[in-house]
N, C-alpha and C positions, 0 to 999 in steps of 0.2 A: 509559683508556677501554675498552670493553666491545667486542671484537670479532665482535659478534652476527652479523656480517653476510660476516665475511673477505674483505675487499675484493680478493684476489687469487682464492678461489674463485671469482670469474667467469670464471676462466681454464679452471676445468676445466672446464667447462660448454660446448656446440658451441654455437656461434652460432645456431642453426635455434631451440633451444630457449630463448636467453634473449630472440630476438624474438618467439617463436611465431608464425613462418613455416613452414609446408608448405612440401616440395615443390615446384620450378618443373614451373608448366602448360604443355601444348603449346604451340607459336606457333603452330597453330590454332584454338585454343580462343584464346589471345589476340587474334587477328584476327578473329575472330566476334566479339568483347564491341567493340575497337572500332567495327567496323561499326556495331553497334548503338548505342554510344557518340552516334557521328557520326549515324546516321539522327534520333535523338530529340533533339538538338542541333539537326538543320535542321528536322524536320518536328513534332516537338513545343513548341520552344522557337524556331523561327523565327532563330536563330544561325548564326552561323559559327564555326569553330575559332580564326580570328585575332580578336583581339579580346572572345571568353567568358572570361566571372569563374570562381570557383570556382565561385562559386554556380550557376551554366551548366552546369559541368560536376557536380554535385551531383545537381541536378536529372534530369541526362541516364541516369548513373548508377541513381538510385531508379526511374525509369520502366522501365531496363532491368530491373533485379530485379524489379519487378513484375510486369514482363512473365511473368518465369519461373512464377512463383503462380498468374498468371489462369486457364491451363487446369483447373492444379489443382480451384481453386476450382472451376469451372465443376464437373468431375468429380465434385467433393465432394458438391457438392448435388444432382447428379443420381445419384446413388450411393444416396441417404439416399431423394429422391424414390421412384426406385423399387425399393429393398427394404424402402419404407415403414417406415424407422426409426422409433425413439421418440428424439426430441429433446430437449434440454437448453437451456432459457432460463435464462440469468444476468444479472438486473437489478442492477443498482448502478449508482449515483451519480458512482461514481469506475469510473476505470480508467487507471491510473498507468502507461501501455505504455514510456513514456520513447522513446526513438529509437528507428527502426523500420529505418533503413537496416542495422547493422551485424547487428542479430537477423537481419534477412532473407539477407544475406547465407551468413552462419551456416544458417541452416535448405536452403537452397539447394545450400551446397556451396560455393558464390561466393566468399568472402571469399578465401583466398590469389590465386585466379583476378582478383578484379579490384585488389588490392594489384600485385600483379606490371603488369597492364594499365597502371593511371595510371602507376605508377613508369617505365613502360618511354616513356608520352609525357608526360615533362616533368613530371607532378604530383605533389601532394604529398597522396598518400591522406589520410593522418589528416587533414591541413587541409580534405579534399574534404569527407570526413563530419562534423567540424567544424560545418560549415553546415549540417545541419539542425537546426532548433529543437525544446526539449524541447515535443514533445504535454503541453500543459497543462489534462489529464482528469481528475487526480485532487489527491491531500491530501498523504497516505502509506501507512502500512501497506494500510489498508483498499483502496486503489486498485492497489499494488501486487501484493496478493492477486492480486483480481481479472484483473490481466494476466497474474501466472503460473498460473493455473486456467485461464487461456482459452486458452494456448501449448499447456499440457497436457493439455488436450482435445483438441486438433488433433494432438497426437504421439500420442496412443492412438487414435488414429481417431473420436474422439465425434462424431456430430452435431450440431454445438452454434451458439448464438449466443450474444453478450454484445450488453445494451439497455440504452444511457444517453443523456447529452446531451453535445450538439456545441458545449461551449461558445468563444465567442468569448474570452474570456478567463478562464482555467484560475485557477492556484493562483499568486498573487501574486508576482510576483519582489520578490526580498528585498536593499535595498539599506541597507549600512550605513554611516550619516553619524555620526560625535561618538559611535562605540560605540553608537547608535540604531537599532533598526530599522527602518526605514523602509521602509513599500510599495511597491511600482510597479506596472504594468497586463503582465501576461505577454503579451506579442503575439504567440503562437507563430503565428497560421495570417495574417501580415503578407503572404507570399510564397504564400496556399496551402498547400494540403496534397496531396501527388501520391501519398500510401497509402490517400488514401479517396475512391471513387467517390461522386460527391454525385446523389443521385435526384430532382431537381424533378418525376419526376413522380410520387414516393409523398410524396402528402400526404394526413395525416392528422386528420380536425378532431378537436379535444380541447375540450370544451365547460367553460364557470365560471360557479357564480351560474346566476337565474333562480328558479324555482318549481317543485315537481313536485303533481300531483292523479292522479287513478284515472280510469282511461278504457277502453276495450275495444279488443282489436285484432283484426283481421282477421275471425280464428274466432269472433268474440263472447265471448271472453273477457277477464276482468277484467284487467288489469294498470295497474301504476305507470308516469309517462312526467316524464319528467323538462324544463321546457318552457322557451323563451327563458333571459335571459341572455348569456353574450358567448362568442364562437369564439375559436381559434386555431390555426393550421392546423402540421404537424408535419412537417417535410421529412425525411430520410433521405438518412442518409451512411454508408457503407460501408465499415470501416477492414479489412484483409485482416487474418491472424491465422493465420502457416503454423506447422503441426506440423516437430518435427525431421525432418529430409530430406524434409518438404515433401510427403509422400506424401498428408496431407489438410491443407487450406486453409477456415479457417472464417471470419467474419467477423463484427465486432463492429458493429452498428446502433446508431447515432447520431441522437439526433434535433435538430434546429436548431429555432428557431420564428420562422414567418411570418405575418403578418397574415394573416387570412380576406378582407379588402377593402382595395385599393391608395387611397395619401392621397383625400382630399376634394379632388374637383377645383374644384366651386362655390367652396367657401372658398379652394381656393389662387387662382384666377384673381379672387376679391375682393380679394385681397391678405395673407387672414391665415395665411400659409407658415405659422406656426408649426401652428398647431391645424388646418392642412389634414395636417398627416403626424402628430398626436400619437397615432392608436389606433394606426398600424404599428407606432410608435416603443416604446409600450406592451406590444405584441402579445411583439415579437422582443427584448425586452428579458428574455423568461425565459430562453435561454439565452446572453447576457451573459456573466455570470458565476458560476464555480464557489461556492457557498457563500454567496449575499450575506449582509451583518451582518445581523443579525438582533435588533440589540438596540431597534429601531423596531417600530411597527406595520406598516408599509409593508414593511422589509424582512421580517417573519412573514409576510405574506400572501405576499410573492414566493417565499419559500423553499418554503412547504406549494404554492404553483401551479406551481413547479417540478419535487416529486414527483410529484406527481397528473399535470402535464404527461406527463413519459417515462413513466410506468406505463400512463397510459391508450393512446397511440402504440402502446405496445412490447405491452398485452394485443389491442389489436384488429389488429394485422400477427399475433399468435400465433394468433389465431383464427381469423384469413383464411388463415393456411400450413395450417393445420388441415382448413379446411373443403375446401383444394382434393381433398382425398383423403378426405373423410369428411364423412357426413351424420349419421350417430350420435354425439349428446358422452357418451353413455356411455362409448365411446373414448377421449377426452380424459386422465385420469389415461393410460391404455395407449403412449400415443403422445408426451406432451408431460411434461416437467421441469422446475418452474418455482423458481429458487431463487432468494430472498432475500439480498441480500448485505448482512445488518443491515434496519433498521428505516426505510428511508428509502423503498423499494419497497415497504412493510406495506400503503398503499391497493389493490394488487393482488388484496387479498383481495375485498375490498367493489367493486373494482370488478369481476372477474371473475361476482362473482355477478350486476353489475346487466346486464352482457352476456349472460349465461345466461338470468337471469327475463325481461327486460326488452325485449330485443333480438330473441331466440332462444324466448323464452313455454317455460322452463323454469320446472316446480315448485319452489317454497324446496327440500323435503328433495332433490330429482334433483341442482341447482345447489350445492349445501351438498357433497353426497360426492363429487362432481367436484371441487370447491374442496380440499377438503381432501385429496383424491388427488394431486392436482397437485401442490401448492405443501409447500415446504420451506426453512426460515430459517436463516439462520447466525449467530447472536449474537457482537458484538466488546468488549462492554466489560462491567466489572464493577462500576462505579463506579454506583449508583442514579441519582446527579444527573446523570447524562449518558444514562441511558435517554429515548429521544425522546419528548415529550408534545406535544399543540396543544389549543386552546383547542376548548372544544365549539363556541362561539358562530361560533368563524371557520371551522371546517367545515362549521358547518350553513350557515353564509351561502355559505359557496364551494365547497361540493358540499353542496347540501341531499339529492339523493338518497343520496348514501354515509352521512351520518350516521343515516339512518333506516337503512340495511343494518346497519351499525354497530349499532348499541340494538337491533334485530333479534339478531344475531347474540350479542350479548351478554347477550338477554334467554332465547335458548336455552340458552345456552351454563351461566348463574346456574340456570333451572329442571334442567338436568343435574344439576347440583352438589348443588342442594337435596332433590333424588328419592336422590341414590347417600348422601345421609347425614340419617339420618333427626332428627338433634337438627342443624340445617346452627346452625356458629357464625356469629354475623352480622358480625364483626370480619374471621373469614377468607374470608367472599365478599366483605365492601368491599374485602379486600386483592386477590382475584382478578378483581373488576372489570374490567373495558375503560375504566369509566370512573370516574378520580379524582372524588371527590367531597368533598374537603380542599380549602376556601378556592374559586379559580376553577376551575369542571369542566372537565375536561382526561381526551381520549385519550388512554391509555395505547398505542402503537403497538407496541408490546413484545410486550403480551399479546395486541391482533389480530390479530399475526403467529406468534404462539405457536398460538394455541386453531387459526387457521386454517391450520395449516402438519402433514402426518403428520410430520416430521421436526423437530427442533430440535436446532441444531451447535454444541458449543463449539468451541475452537481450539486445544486444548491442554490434555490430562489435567486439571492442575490445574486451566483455568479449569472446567473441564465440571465437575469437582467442585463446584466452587464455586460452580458456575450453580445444581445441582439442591440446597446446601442454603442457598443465599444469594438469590440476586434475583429466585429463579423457585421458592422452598421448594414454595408454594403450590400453584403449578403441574405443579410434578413429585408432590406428592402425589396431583393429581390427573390426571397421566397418570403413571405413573411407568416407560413404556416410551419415551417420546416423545425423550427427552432424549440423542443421542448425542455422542459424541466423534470429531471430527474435526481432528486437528492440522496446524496449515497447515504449507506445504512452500514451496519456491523454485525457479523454475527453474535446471535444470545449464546449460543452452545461454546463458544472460544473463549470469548470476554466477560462474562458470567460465570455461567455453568461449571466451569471450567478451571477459569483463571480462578476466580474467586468461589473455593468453596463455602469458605466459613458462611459467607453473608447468600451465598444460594442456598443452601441449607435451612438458615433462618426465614427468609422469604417463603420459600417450600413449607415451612412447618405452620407458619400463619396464614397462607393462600392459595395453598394448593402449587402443582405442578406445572400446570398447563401455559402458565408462561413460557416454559421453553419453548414451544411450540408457535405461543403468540402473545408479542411481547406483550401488547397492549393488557394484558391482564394485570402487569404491576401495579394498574389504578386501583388494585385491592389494597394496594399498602397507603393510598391517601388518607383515607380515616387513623391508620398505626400510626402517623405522622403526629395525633395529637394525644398520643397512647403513653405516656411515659414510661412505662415499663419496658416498651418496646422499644423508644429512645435508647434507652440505657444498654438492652440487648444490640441494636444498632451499635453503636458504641462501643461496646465490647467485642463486637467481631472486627469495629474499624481497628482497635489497638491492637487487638488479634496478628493483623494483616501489617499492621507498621511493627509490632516487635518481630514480622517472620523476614520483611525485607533490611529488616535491622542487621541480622543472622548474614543476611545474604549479602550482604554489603559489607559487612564484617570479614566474613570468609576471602571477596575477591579485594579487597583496597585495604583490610584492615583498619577499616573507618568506624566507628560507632557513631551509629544514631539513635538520637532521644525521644522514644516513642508520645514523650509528652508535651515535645513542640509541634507546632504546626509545619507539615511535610507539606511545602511547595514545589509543586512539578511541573516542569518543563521537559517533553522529551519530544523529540521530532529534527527530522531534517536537517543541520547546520545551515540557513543562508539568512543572508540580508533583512529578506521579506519579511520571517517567522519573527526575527528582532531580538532572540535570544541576548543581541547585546545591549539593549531596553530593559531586560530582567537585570544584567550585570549593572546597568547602570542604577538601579532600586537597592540592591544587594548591597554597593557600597554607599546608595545613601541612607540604609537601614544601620548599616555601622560606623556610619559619622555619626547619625543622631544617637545612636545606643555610650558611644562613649562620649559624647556632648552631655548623655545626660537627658534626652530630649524625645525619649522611645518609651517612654514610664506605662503609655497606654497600648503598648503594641506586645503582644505574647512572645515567647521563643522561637523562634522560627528554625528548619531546616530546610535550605533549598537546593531541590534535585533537579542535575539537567541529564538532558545523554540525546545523542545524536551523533550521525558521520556528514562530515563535510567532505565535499565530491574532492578528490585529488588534486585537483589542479584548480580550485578554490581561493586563492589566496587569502582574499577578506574572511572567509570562515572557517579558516584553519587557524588565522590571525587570533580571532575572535575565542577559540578553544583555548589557545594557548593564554590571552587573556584569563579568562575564566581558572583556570588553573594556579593561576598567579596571584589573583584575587583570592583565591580561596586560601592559597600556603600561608597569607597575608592574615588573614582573618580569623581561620583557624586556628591559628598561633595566636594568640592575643588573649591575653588574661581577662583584658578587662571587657570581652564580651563572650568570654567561656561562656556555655549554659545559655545563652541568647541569639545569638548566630551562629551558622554554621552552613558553608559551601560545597556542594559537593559533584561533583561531574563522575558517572558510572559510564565507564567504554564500555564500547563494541556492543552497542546498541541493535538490537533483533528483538522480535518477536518476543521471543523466551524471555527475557529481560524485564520487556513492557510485562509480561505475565507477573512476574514479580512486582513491579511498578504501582502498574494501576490501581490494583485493588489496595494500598496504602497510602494514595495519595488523600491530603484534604484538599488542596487548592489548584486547579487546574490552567496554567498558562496558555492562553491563545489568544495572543496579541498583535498577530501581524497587522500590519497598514492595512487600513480598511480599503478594500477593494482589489487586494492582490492573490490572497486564499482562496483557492475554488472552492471548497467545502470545507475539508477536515474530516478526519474521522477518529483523531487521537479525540479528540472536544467529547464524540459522543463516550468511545468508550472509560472515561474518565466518568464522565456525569452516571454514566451505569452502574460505574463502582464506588458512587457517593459522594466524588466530590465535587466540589461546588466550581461554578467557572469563573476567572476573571478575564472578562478578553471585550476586542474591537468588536464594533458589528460589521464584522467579517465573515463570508464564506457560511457557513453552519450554524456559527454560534446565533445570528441573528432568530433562524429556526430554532434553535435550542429556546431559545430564551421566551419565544411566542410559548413554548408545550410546557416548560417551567413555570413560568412566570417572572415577570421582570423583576418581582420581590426576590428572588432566588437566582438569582445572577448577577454579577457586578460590570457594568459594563463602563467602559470610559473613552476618549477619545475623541476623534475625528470621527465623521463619516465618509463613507466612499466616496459620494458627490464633492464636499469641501476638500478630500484630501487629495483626487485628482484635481481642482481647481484648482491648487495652492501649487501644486507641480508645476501645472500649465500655462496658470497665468499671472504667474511670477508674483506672488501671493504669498511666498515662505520668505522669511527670512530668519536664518539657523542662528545669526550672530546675533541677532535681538533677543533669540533665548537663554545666549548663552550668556550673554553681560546682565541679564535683566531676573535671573533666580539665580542665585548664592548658593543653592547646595546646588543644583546643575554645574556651577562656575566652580566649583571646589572639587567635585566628581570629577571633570572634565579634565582639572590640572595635576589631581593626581595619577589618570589615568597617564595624562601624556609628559607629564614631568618623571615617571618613573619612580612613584610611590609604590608601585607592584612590582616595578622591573629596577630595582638597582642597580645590578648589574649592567644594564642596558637599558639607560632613561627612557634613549627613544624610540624602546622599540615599539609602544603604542602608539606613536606621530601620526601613521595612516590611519588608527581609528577615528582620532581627536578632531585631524584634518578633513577627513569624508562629513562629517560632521559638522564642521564649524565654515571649511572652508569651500568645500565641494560639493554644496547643494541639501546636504542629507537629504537625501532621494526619498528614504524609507518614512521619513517625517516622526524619529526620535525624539528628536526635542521640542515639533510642536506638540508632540503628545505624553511628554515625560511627568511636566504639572498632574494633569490630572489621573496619569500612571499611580503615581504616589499617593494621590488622595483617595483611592481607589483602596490602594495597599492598605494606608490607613484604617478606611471602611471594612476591610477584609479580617485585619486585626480585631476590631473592636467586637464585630461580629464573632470571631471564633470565640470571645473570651467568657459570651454566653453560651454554654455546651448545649442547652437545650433548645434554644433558639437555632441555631448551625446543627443538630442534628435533626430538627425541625425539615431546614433548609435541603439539607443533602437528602434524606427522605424522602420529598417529593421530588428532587431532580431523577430519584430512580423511578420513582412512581410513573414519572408523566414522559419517559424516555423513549416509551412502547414505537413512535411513527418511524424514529430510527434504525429498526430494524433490518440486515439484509432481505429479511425476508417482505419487509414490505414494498423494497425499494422493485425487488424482483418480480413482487406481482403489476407493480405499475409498470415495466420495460414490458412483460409478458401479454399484457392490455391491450398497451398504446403505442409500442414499438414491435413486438417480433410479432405480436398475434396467434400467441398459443397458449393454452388452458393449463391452469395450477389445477393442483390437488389440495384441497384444505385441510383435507383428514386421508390419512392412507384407505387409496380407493374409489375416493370420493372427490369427484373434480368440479372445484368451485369456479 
């Protein structure tokens, strides 16, 4: 067996670093926290010390750190007020913050301090934090972003806000029965929520439906009024959002939804409860829940009333912080940043103008270069069919004023086009359209967030590439300055500092601190790389970190895992693209050749996936239940005890990944090259030492420039060949499958029902997407050198100090993916507003 881990190098290692504990705090600094402990216990929470739960004590806790922030905050905003900043609004959908207790803590200063605290009466820290429930804000990537852009605006000092909804039930907890996935209803705010101030008295009416006609205002001028139809009123909540060490404190606005009019009280005291409460019921059911299905008319209309909800809230609070300091919207671009976070806040555009013309008796062209001043989009996917469209018909009925802005806006936008080229192709303005006009006419919200944005973001070298000559050719011809590059980043304070103490700790004791602050500092550990001793101390916090999520894996599945095989991780998303069912298919050709006899050079393996597949999924719910099958199959199996081992951990969040990351060795990220916009599971994997194997896809190709190609494994297809092979008919799936023997033996047990006996066939649709229906994702032209890849990856781990070598520098040279660097280049080159390098000090 493979001594990856040296089970006795935890001996060399001091204790401080393989718990990553600080320093002990004064005993008066600990009698301050509990005082306060105690005050918010009695006078917040109405308790006593004999007899409170964890959760009491939890509770007492968060309110205490909060405490610390609020002046911040306060400061913050009075800070920005009056040196009359230029502000940063970041709208999305999502915002995937995960647990707020231990960040806060972290950002504070707090966390040894109040470790030491509980432990000194009686508690059991980690179980204290434990208790609070994951903020169910976001999906994944896309939400996650957005939390680490909004920490990283607050450590550079930005003025900033993040605007979305307060949903009552977030992103589905994921429960698996019979290798099933199965939904459940995420209850995170069951208990409340004590990080966000809830504002009953900012409410907001967000108007749907009705009619609009031409009518004159005030001054006798002509304008559009948009008339009756139904209200809904838009409450505000206030989640805090401290920078590292706390110096600025932003916060992210939420909005809930409340009826405009409390039940029918005629009808209830007639007796018909039901239809006495059903507009509330109606009203406050938009923010419900994150994402409803969508595959109804019912659920279409609530998704688009959902967008339109938060956008319209979160433009008129922009407008009102606006006006309090300014009577000129010529200002407006000078003073406000309005970004896009994807395609889902794109009505911002149309509705900001109808605030401008309509509200405010601004001219189209005044309101048009303000709009476009402002606002700026960040595009995340590459895939066409998942570019957002809506039915013309259901916009015009449910914002009749926005679709006339819309056709407006597009009807300028097309004469532009037709003046700048004097023979205009009529194929390439249907392509540049706003509005599809194939089969049912459908917004393109892509491109009204494109034409109406100065800036547009990819996320990552190659996808920007790929933006300007793929989904958006059109468009970058006809701006071809518009289109920048912006590669997303992770926070160090989450995913480090945080997630992984042992090995922050260790880094801290050999390079000082100031890495949290600026990643780029980890180039101190390049020389440790050739350090043996420090190998070894590497080392010992990696097995540190795989015996804790041993524990944890232990506790929820009853699994054990062998800290002294190689942990392969795959966690992300359930779809097609990501190819998770590429790992399944390595997985069982790792345990043919192991019981062949034919794996003599390959170490122990455990491999970790986790991920939720969207509801109504089919293929990647397929695909879980797979994986589950596989695994009952393998794990069971004597004759590859102690050398394989499959394992899928539900209900995949944030928290999870905290446990995850910091124990993986080998980091999966294999989608089909040119389908991943970036990634950001890639970086924070590589931060917590392990080494990658993946496409050049999306991130990893940048990964692999800052590492070095000696310290990445890559394989595959490129973008360029693997869309040729799509396109021009260049794949052919059956020549792979007749033409390698373990492919053709994987493939027949997959769909002969070697995992399914019960039900041979219930893998037929994976077998068939694959062999018979194209495989789109391009599987099995890239499964060959999948494997040899794998192979490489084995041989490599079986030298400890070569792969500890390796993983070393992948932390070392990780520094550029930083949120915080990603947010000095958006603060640069997109919103045009000055960082703070060091508290104070604005670089």
């Amino acid at each position: 067996m493979v001594d990856s881990g040296s089970v006795g190098a935890a001996t060399a290692v001091s204790g401080s670093v393989l718990d990553g504990r600080g320093p002990k705090a004064k005993g008066s600094e600990v009698d301050a926290l509990k005082r306060r402990l105690h005050r918010h216990l009695r006078h917040s929470l109405g308790k006593g010390p004999v007899g409170s739960t964890t959760l009491d004590w939890y509770m007492a806790l968060a309110l205490s750190t909060r405490d610390l922030m609020v002046e911040t905050w306060m400061d913050s905003s009075h800070r920005a007020y009056a040196n009359d900043a230029k502000r940063v609004y970041y709208l999305s959908m999502e915002f995937l913050v995960g647990r707020s207790l231990t960040a806060s803590l972290l950002a504070t200063g707090s966390l040894d301090l109040a470790r030491q605290t509980l432990t000194e009466m009686g508690l059991d820290f980690d179980a204290v934090c434990d208790q609070e429930p994951e903020a169910a804000l976001g999906n994944g990537g896309l939400g996650r972003l957005a939390a680490c852009l909004m920490e990283s605006m607050a450590t550079l000092g930005i003025p900033a806000r993040g605007y979305g909804i307060y949903y009552d039930y977030g992103m589905f907890s994921q429960y698996i029965d019979a290798g099933q996935q199965v939904e459940m209803p995420e209850r995170w705010l069951r208990y409340g929520n004590v990080w966000a101030f809830n504002r009953p008295e900012v409410l907001t009416p967000v108007r749907f439906y009705g009619r609009t006609e031409d009518g004159l205002d005030l001054r006798g001028r002509r304008v559009r009024r948009w008339l009756d139809g139904e209200e809904v009123l838009a409450e505000a909540h206030d989640l805090l959002v401290p920078g590292h060490g706390c110096w600025t404190v932003n916060a992210i606005r939420l909005w809930s939804a409340q009826a405009s009019r409390a039940f029918d009280l005629r009808r209830f005291n007639q007796g018909d409860y039901i239809n006495a409460v059903a507009e509330q019921s109606q009203s406050e059911s938009l923010s419900h829940v994150l994402y409803p299905d969508d595959s109804t008319g019912m659920g279409k209309a609530l998704r688009l009333k959902q967008e339109y909800f938060f956008v319209a809230a979160s433009l008129a609070d922009i407008v009102r912080r606006f006006r309090t300091a300014h009577d000129d919207f010529t200002k407006f671009p000078q003073k406000v940043a309005i970004q896009l976070n994807d395609t889902h806040p794109a009505l911002a555009v149309p509705e900001l103008m109808r605030l401008l013309m309509d509200e405010h008796g601004l001219a189209w062209d005044e309101a048009w270069s303000i709009c476009h001043g402002t606002f700026s989009y960040t595009n995340h996917t590459l895939l066409p069919e998942a570019l957002e469209t809506w039915p013309v018909d259901l916009i015009g009925s449910m914002l009749p004023r926005h679709m006339e802005i819309i056709y407006a806006i597009n009807h300028q936008f097309l004469e532009g086009v037709r003046k700048s080229a004097p023979k205009p192709d009529d194929a390439c303005v249907a392509r540049l359209s706003m509005i599809d006009e194939g089969g049912e006419r459908r917004v393109r919200m892509a491109h009204l967030a494109f034409v109406g944005s100065h800036r547009v973001n990819g996320v990552a070298a190659l996808h920007t590439d790929l933006m300007r000559g793929g989904i958006f050719a059109d468009l970058h011809r006809t701006f071809p300055d518009r289109i920048v590059n912006k590669t997303n980043g992770i926070t160090p304070r989450r995913w480090l500092q945080g997630a992984n103490r042992p090995l922050s700790a260790l880094i801290t004791r050999h390079i000082g601190d100031r890495w949290v602050a600026n990643l780029d500092e980890l180039r101190g550990l390049v020389p440790l790389a050739e350090d043996a001793a420090f190998r070894e101390e590497f080392r010992a916090v990696k097995r540190l970190n795989k015996e804790a999520l041993g524990r944890y894996v232990d506790a929820r599945l009853g699994v054990e895992l062998d800290p002294d095989t190689l942990f392969d991780v795959q966690v992300k998303r359930i779809h097609e693209y990501k190819r998770q069912l590429l790992n399944v298919l390595h997985v069982i050709t790792l345990y043919n050749r192991i019981r062949a006899g034919r794996a003599e050079d390959q170490p122990p393996r455990t491999v970790l996936l986790a991920g939720k597949a969207a509801p109504g999924y089919y293929m990647a719910k397929l695909i879980i239940r797979l994986i589950h099958d596989v695994a009952r199959v393998i794990n069971a199996d004597p004759l590859v005890a102690g050398r394989l081992r499959l394992v899928f951990v539900p209900d995949y969040n944030v928290s999870v990944a905290e446990h995850i990351m910091p124990a993986a060795d080998l980091s999966e990220q294999i989608s089909t090259a040119g389908t991943e916009a970036s990634g950001t599971g890639n970086m924070k994997l590589a931060l917590n030492g392990a080494l990658t194997i993946g496409t050049r896809d999306g991130a990893n190709v940048e990964i692999g420039d800052e590492v070095g190609e000696e310290n990445i494994f890559f394989f595959g297809l490129s973008a360029e060949r693997a869309n040729a092979m799509r396109t021009r008919g260049g794949h052919d799936p059956w020549q792979y499958y007749t033409g390698d023997p373990d492919l053709h033996m994987v493939l027949d047990m997959i769909g002969q029902g070697a995992f399914s006996p019960d039900e041979p066939d219930r893998y037929r649709p994976i077998v068939d997407s694959l062999t018979r229906h194209g495989d789109y994702y391009l599987l099995l032209a890239d499964y060959a050198d999948y494997v040899a890849c794998q192979e490489r990856v084995g041989r490599a781990y079986q030298d400890a100090d070569t792969w500890s070598r390796m993983a070393i520098l992948n932390v070392a040279r990780i520094g550029r993916f930083s949120s915080d660097v990603t947010v000095a280049d958006y603060a640069a080159d997109i919103w045009h507003v000055p960082v703070q390098t060091e508290p104070g000090r604005t670089g």
